[in-house]
MMTF fields as JSON, N, C-alpha, C and O atoms, coordinates in Angstrom:
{
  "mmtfVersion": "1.0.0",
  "mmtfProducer": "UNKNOWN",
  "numBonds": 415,
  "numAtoms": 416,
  "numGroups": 104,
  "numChains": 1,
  "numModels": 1,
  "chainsPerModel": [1],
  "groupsPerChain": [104],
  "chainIdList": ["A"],
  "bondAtomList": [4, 2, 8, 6, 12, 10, 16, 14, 20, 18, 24, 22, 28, 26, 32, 30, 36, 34, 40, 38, 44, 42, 48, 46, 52, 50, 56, 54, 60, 58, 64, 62, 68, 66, 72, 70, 76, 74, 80, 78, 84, 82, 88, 86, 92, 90, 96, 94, 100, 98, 104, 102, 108, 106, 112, 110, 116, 114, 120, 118, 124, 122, 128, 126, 132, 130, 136, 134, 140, 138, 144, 142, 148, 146, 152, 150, 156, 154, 160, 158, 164, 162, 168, 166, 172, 170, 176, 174, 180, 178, 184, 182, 188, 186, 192, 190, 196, 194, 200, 198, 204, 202, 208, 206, 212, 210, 216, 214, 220, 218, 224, 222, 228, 226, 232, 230, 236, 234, 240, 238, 244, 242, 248, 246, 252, 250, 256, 254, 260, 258, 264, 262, 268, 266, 272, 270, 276, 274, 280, 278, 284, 282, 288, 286, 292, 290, 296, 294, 300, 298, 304, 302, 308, 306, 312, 310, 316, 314, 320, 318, 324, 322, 328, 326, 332, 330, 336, 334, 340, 338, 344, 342, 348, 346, 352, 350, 356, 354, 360, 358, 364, 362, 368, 366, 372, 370, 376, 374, 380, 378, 384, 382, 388, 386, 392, 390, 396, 394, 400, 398, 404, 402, 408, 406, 412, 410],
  "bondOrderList": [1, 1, 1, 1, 1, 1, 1, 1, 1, 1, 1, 1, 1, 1, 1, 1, 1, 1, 1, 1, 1, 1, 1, 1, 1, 1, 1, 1, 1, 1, 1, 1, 1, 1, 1, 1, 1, 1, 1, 1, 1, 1, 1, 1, 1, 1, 1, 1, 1, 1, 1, 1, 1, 1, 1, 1, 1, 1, 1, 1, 1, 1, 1, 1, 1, 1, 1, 1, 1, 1, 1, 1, 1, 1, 1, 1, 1, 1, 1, 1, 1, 1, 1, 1, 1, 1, 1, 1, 1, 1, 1, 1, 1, 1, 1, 1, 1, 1, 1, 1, 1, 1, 1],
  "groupList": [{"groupName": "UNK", "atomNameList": ["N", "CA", "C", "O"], "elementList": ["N", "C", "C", "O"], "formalChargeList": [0, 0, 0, 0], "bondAtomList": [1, 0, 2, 1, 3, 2], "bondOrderList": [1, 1, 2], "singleLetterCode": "X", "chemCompType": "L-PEPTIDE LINKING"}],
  "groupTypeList": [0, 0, 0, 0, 0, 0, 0, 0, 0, 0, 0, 0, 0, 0, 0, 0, 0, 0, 0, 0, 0, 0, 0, 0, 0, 0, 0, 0, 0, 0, 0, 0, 0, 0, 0, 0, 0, 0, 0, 0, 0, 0, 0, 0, 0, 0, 0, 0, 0, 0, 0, 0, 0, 0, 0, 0, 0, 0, 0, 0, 0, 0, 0, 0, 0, 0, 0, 0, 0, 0, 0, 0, 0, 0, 0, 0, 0, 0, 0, 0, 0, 0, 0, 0, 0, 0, 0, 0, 0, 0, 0, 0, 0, 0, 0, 0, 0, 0, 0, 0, 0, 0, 0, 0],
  "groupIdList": [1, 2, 3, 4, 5, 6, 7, 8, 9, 10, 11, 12, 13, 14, 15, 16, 17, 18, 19, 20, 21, 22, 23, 24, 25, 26, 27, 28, 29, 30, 31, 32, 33, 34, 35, 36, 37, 38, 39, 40, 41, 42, 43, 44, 45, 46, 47, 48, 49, 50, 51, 52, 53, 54, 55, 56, 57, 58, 59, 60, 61, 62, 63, 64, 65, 66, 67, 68, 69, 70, 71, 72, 73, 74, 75, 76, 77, 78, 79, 80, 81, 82, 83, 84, 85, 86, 87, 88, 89, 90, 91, 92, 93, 94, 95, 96, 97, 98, 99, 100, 101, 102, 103, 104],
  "secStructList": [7, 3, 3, 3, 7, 7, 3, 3, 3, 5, 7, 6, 6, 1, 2, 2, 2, 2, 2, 2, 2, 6, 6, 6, 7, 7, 6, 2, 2, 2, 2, 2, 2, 2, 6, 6, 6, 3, 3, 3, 3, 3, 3, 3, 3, 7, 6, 6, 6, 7, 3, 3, 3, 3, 3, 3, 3, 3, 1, 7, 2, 2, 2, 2, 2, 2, 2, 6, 6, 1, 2, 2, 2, 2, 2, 2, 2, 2, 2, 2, 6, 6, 6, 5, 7, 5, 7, 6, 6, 1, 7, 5, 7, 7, 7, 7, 7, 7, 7, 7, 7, 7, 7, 7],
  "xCoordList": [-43.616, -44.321, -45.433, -46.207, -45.416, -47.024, -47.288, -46.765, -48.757, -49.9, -50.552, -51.061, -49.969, -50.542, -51.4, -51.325, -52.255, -53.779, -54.034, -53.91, -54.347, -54.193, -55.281, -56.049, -55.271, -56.677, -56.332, -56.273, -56.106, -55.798, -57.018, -57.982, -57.328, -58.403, -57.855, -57.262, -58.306, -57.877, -59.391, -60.559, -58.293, -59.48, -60.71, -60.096, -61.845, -62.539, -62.586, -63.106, -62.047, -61.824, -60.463, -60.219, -59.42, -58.498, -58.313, -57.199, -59.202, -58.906, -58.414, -57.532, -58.882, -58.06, -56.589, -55.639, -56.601, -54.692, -53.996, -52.806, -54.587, -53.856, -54.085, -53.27, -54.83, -54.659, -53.646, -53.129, -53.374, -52.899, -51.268, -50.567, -50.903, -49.398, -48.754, -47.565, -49.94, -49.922, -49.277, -48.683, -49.595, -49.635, -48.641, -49.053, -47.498, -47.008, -46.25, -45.89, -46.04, -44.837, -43.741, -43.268, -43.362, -41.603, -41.012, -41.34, -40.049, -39.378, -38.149, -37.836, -37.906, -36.89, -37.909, -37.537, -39.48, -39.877, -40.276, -40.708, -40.21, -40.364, -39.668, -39.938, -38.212, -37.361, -37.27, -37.258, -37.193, -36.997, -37.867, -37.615, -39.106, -40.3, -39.997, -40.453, -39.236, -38.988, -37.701, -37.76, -36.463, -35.559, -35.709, -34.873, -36.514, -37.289, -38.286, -39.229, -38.346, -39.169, -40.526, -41.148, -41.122, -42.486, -43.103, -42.537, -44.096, -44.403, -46.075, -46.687, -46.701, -47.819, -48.796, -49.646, -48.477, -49.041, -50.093, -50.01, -50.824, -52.356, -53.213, -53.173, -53.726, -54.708, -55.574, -55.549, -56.608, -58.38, -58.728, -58.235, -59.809, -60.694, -61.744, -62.338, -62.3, -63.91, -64.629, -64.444, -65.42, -65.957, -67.231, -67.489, -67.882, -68.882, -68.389, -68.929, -67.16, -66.675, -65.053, -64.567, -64.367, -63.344, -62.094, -61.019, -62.405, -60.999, -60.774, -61.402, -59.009, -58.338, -57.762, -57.228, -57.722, -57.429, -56.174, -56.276, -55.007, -53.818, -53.836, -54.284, -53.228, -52.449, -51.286, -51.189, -50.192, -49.395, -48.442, -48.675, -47.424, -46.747, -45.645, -44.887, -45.426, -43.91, -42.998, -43.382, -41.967, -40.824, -40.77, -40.637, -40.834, -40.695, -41.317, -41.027, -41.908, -42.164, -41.179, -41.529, -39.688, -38.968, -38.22, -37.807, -38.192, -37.987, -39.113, -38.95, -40.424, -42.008, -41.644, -41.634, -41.305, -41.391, -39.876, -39.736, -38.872, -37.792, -38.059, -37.339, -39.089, -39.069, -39.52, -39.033, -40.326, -40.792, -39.514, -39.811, -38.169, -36.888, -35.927, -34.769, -36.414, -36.036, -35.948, -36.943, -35.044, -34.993, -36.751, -37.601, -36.612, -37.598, -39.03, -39.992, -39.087, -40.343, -40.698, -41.762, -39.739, -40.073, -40.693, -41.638, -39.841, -40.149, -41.585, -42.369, -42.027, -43.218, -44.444, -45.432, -43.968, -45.075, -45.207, -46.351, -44.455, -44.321, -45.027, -45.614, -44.828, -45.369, -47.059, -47.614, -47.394, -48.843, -49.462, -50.682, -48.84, -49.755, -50.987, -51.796, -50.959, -52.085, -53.11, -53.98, -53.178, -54.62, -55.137, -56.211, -54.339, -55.414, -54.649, -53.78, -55.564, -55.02, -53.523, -53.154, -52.739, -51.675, -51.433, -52.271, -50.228, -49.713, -48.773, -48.525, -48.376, -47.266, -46.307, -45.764, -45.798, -44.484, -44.753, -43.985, -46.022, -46.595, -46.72, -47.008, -46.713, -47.134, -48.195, -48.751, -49.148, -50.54, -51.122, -50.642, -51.97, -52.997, -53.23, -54.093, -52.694, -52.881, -53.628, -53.854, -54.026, -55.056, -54.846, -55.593, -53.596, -53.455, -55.223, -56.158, -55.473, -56.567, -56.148, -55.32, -56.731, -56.242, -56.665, -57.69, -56.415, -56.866, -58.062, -57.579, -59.114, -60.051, -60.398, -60.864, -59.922, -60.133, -59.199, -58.759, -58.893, -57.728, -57.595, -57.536, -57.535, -58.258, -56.794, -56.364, -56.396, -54.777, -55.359, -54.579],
  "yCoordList": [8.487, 8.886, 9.851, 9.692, 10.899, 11.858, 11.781, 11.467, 12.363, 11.564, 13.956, 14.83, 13.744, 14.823, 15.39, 14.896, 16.229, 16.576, 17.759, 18.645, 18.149, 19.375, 19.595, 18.717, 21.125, 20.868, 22.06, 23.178, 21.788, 22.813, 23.077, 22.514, 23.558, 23.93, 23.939, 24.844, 22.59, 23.182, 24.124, 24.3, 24.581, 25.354, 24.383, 23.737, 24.064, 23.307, 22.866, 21.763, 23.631, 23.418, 22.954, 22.935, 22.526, 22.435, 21.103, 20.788, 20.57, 18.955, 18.042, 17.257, 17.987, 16.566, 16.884, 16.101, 18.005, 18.66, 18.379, 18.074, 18.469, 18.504, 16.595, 15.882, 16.293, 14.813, 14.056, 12.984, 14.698, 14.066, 14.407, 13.555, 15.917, 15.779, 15.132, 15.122, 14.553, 13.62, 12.162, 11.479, 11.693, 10.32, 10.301, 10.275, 10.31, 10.027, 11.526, 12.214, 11.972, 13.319, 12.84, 11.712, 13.791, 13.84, 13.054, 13.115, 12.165, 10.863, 12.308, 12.209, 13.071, 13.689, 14.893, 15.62, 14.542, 15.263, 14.246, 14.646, 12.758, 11.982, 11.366, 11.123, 11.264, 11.226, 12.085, 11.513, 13.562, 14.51, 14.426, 14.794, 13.972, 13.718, 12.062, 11.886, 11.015, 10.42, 10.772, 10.776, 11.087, 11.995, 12.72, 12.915, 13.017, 14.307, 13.322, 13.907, 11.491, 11.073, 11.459, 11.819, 11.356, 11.158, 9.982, 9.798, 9.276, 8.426, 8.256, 9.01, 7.308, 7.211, 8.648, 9.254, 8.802, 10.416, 10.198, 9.451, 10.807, 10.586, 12.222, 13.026, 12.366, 13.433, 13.394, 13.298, 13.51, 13.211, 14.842, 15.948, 14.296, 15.413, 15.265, 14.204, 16.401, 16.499, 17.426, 18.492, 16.346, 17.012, 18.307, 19.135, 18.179, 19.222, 20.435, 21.31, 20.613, 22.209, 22.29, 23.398, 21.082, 21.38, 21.077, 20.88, 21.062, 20.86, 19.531, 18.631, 20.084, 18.425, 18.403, 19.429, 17.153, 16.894, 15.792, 14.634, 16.401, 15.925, 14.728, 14.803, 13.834, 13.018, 12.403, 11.812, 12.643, 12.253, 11.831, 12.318, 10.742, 10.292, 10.659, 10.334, 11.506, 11.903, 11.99, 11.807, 12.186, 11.804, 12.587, 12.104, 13.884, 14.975, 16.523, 17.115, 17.074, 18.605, 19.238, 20.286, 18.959, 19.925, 19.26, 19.921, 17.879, 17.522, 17.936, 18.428, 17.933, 18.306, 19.674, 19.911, 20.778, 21.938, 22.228, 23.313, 21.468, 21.209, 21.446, 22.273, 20.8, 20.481, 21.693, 22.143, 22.243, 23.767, 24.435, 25.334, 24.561, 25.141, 24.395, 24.785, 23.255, 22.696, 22.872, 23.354, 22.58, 23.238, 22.602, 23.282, 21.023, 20.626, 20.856, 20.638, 21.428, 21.69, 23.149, 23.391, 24.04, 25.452, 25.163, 25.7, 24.143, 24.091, 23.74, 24.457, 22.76, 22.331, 23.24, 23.318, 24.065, 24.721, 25.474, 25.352, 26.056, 26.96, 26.302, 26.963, 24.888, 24.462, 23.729, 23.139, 23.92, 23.628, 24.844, 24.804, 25.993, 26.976, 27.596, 28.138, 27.285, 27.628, 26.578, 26.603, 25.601, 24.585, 24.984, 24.544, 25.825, 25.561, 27.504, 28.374, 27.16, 28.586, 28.441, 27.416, 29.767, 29.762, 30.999, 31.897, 31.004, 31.858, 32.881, 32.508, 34.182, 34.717, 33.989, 34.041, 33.164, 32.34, 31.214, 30.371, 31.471, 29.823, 28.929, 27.951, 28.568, 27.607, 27.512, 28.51, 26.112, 25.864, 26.823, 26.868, 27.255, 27.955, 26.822, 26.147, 26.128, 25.125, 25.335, 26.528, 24.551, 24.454, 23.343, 22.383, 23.254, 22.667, 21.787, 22.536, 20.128, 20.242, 19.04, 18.171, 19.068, 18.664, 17.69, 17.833, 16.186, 15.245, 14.608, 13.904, 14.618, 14.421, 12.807, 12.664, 11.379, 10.074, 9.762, 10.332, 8.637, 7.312, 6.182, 5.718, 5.613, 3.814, 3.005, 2.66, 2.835, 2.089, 0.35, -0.536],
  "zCoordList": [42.826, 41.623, 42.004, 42.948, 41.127, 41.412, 40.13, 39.061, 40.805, 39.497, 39.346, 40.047, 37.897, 37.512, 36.821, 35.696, 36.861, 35.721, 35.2, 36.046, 34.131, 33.97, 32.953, 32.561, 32.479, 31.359, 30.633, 31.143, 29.429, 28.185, 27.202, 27.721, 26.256, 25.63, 23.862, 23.274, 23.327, 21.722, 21.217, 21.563, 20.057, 19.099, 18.385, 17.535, 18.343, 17.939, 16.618, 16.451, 15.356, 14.549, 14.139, 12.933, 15.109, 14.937, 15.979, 16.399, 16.239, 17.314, 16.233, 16.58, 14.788, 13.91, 13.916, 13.908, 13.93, 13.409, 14.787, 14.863, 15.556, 17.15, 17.304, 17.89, 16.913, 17.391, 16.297, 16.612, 14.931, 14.081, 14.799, 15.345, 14.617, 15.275, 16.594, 16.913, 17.328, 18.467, 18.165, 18.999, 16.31, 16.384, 15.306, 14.146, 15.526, 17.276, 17.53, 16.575, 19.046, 18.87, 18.675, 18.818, 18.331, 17.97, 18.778, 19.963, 18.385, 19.062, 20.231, 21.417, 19.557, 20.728, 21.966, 22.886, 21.28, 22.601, 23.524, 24.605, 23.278, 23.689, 25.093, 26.269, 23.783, 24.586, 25.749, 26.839, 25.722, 26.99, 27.736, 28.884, 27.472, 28.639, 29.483, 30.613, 28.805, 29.767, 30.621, 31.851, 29.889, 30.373, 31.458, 32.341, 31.403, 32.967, 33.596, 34.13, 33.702, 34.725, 34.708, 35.707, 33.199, 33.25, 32.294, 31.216, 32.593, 32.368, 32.52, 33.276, 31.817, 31.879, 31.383, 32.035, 30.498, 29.855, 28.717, 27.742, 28.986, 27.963, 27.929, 28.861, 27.023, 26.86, 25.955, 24.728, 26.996, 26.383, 26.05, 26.268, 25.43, 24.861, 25.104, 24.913, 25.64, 25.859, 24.357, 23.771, 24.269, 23.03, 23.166, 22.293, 24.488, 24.826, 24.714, 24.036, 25.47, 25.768, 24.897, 24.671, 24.489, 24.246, 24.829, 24.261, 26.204, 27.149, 26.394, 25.837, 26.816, 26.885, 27.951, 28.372, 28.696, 29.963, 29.934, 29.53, 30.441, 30.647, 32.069, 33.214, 31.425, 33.213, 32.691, 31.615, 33.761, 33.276, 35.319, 36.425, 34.845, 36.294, 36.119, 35.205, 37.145, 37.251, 38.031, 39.186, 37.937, 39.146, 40.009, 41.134, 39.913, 40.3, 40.251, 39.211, 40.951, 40.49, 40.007, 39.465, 39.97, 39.228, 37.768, 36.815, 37.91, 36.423, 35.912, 34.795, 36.364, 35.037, 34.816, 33.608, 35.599, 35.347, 34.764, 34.199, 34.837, 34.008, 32.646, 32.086, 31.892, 30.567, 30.082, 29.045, 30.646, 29.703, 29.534, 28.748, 29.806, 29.367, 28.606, 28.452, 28.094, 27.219, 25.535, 24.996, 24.87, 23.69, 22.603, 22.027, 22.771, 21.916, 22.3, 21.563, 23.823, 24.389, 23.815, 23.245, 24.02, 22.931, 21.472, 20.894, 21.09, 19.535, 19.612, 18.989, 20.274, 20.4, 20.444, 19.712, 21.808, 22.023, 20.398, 19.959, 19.655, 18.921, 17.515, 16.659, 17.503, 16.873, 16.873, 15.946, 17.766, 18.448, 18.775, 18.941, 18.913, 19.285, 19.029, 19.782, 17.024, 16.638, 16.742, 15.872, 17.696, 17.417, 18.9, 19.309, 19.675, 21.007, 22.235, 22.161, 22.939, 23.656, 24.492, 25.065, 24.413, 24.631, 25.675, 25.75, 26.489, 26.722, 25.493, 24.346, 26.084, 25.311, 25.177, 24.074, 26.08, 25.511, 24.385, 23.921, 24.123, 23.316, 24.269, 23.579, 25.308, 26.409, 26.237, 25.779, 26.543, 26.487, 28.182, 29.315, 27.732, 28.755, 29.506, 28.944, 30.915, 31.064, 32.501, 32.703, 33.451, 34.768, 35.476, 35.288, 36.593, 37.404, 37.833, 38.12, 37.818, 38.118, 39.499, 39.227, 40.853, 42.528, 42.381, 41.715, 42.726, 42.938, 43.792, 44.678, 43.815, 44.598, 45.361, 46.491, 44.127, 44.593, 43.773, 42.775, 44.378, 43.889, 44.152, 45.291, 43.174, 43.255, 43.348, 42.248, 43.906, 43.363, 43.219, 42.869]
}
């Protein structure tokens, strides 16, 4: 299992809309995220600056990077794009963040 972190940025006026289509996501983007061996997935929000900070456990570096070519992961992004920063593909502007401590 690797333990992954990352940090995306919603639009500030747009954190209720982004937390509301969260609860719950789509049962088939669901599905493909365990499908691809991830597990334990959560994302906080910092309310000072905005970031939201991803962790999530996964099986693999290439099932996680698997899912961005997935059909319901496109839809997603496409459908989330306007609450937070994006790439041109609609991908979240996202930030690998390195593990520094770990408590097991």
């Amino acid at each position: 299992m690797i333990r992954k972190a990352f940090k995306m940025r919603v639009f500030p006026e747009q954190l209720a809309e982004y937390t509301r289509r969260h609860q719950p996501i789509w049962p088939e983007l669901q599905e493909v995220l365990k499908a691809h061996g991830v597990s334990n997935y959560s994302i906080f929000h910092d309310a000072e600056t905005h970031a939201l900070l991803g962790y999530a456990e996964v099986a693999s570096d290439e099932q996680w990077a698997a899912i961005a070519g997935t059909d319901v992961c496109q839809r997603w992004w496409q459908y989330m794009r306007e609450l937070m920063e994006t790439n041109a593909d609609a991908s979240p502007v996202s930030v690998e963040l390195r593990e520094v401590f770990h408590l097991a």
